[in-house]
N, C-alpha and C positions, 0 to 999 in steps of 0.2 A: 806168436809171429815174430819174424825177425824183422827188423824195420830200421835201418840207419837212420833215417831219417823219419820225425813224428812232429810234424806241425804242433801237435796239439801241447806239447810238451808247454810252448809259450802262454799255452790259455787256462793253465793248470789254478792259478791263486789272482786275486784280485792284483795283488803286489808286480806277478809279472807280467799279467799285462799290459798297465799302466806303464811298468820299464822300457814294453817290446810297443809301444801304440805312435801309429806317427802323427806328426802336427795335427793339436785338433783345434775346437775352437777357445775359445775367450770374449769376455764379454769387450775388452776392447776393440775386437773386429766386429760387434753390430753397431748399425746404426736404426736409430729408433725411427719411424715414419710417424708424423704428426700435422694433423686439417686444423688449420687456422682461422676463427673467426674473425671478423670486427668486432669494433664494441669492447663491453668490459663485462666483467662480472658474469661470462655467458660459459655454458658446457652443454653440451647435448650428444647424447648418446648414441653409438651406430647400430643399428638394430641388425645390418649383414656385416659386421666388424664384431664380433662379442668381443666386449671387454676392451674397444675403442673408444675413446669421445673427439668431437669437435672442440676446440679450448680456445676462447680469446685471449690472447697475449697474456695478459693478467694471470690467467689462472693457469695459462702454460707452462709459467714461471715453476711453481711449485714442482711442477709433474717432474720436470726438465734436472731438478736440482737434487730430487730424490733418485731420479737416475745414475748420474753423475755422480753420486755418493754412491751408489752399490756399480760403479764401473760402466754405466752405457757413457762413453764421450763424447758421442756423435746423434747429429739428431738431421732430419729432411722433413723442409718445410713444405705444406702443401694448401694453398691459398682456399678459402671456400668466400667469397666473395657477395655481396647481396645483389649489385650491382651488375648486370651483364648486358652489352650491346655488340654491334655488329663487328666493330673496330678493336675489342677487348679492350676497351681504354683504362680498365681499372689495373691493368697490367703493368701499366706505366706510374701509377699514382703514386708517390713518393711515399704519402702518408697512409695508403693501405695497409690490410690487416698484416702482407708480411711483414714489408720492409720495417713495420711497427715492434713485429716479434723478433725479427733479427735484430734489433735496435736494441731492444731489455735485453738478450739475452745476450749479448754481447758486454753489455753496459754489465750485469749480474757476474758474466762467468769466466768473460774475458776470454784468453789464451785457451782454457782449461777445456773450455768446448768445444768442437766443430761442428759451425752451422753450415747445411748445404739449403739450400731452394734450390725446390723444381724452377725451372724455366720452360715455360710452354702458354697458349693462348687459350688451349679449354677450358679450363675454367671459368673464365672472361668473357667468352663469345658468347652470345646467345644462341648459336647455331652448333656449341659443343665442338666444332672444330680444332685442331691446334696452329692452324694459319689461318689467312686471310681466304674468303669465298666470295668468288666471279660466277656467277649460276651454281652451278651445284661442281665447280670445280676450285678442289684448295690449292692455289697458287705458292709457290715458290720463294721467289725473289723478296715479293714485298710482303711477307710472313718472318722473312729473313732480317730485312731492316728492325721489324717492330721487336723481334726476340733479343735483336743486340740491344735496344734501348733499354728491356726490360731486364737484362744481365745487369746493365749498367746503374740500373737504378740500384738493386739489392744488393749489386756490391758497394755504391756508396752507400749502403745502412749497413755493408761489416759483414758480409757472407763468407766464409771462408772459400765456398764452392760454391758455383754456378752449374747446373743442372739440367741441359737443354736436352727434354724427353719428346722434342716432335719430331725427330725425325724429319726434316727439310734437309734436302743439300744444300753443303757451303755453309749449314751453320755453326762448326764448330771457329770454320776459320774467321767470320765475319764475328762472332763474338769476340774473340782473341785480339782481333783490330778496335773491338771500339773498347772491350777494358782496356788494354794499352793507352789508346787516345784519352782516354780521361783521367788515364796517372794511376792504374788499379793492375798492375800489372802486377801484384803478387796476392792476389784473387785466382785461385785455382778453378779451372773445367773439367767437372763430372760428364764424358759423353753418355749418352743413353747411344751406345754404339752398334748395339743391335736389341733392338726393341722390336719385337717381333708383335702382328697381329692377331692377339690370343684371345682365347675364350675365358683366360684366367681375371680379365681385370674388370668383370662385374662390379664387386663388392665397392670397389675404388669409385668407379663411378655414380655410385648411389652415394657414397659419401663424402666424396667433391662435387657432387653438379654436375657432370662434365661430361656425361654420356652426348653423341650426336645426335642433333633434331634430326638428322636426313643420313641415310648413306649410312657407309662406315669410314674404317682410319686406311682400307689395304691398299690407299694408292698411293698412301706416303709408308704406312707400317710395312715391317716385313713379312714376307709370307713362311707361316711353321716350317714348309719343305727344305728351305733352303738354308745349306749348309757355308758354297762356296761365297754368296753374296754377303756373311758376314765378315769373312776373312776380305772381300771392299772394301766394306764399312769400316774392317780396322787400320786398313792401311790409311785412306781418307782422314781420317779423326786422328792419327798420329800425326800424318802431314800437318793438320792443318794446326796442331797446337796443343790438343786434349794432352792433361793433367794426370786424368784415368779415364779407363772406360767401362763401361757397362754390358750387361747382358741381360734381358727382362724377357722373358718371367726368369725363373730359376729351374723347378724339378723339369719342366720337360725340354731343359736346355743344358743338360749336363756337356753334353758331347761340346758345345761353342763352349760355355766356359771354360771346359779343359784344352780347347785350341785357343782362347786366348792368351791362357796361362802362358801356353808353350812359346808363342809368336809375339805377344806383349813386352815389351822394353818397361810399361809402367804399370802401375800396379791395376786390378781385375777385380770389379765390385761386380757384384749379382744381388739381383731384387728378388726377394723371396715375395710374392705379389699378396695379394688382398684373396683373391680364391685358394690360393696353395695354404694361407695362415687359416682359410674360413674353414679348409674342409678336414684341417685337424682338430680343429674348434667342435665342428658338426661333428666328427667321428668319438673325439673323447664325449661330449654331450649327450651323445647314443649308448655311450659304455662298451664302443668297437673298436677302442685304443685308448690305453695308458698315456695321458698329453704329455707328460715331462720325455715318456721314453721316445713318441713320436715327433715331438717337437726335436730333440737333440738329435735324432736321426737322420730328419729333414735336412737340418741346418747346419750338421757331421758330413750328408755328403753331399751341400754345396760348396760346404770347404775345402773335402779330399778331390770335387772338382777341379779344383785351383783357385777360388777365389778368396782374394785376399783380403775383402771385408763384404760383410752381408746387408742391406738394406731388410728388416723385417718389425712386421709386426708385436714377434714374438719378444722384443729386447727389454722391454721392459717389464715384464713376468719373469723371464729368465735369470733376469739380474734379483729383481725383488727378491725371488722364492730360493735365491742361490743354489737354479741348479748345475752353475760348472765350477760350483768347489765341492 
């Protein structure tokens, strides 16, 4: 055949495709996700997480420093709490398990790290909520107040990022006012800017506590359909101050993180969630997929999405086992 043109010409030797491949990942664009106990001396294993644990502060240390030596910089903290009442009050407690772990690890790794906390009430409540509940309705406003108290708190324990995942309006702006008011105004906002009402965040919930006693999240979450209500949320969360923004889950939100990419001024993080990392897990387990070739796949085209760093399970295997050198 006569053929001017032969794509395949680029795919011919290891050597040119590497020449011809465009931006891919690096371990400095994940960030590791890690459930925080109290106490000391404590680990427990997630039995729908393979190859997760729970880690009190103490023992976090270690995890966190072998990371950071094989290149994961970033870590997101995620409270598991013993404590839970109506109010989330443990949310506010200076001396909890986070503000305790963002405290060491700060004091350990200094500059060299960057610690995010979630920022949200499920954990805390005992009704699994991420606001405040008037009957069986999660209010607003005064879900609002308690979320800026609890930015406020984690940034004075040294948070690099602040992480507000409920999904309330008005809360990125009303966060952005109270670090300010308390002198933390170079305390960055991670939004969860479209955090969508998925059937992906099982596994998360068995492993934070944080499932709801009643109801579900879809009258604050977003609903899967919608396309145009994220391109709201981005303009909102820009307005009002956000640092970066988010897009949760990941695989079945290619389409929004590559419209964030295009429309975003700042940089476009995506959460590769706790179902999406299980059911690569499950699939290599069953011997229905090769885990390194499936994980870089996954994780390849949440970045040719446009995102320019990943929240995932997977970052610290990745890094250990060195598979992106």
């Amino acid at each position: 055949m006569h053929l001017p043109i032969r794509p395949r010409r680029w795919r011919r030797t290891s050597a040119l495709r590497e020449l011809s491949a465009e931006p891919g990942l690096e371990c400095r664009q994940l960030v590791q996700g890690h459930f925080v106990l109290p106490g000391v001396q404590r680990q427990e294993d997630i039995g729908s997480l393979p190859g997760i644990s729970r880690f009190s502060a103490d023992q976090l240390l270690p995890v966190v420093e072998r990371d950071l030596s094989n290149g994961v910089k970033s870590v997101m903290l995620f409270g598991v709490p013993e404590h839970k009442d109506a109010d989330g009050s443990g949310a506010l407690d200076a001396q909890g398990e986070v503000p305790a772990a963002v405290r060491l690890l700060k004091q350990q790794f200094g500059d060299d790290l960057i610690v995010m906390v979630d920022v949200c009430l499920c954990p805390y409540t005992d009704h699994g909520h991420c606001g405040f509940v008037h009957g069986e309705e999660v209010v607003n406003d005064a879900s609002v107040v308690a979320l800026s108290q609890m930015a406020a708190v984690l940034a004075e324990a040294g948070a690099d990022f602040v992480s507000p995942s409920d999904m309330m309006d008005g809360r990125i702006g009303a966060i952005r006012s109270a670090l300010d008011d308390h002198g933390f105004q170079q305390t960055s906002i991670l939004a969860y800017t479209a955090k969508y009402a998925s059937a992906f965040y099982g596994p998360f919930r068995d492993a934070a506590g944080s499932a709801p006693s009643f109801g579900d999240r879809r009258s604050y979450q977003m609903d899967f359909r919608n396309r145009r209500e994220a391109h709201r949320e981005l303009e909102l969360d820009l307005d009002e101050g956000a640092d970066m923004v988010m897009v949760k889950p990941a695989l079945a939100y290619l389409d929004i993180i590559r419209d964030f990419a295009d429309a975003s001024p700042i940089p476009v993080c995506a959460y590769n969630v706790s179902g999406e990392y299980a059911m690569v897990k499950m699939a290599a387990r069953e011997g229905l997929a090769e885990e390194r070739a499936m994980t870089l796949e996954v994780l390849g085209a949440i970045r040719r999405a446009g995102a320019d760093c990943i929240i995932t399970y997977h970052a610290s295997q990745i890094a250990a086992a060195g598979w992106l050198r």
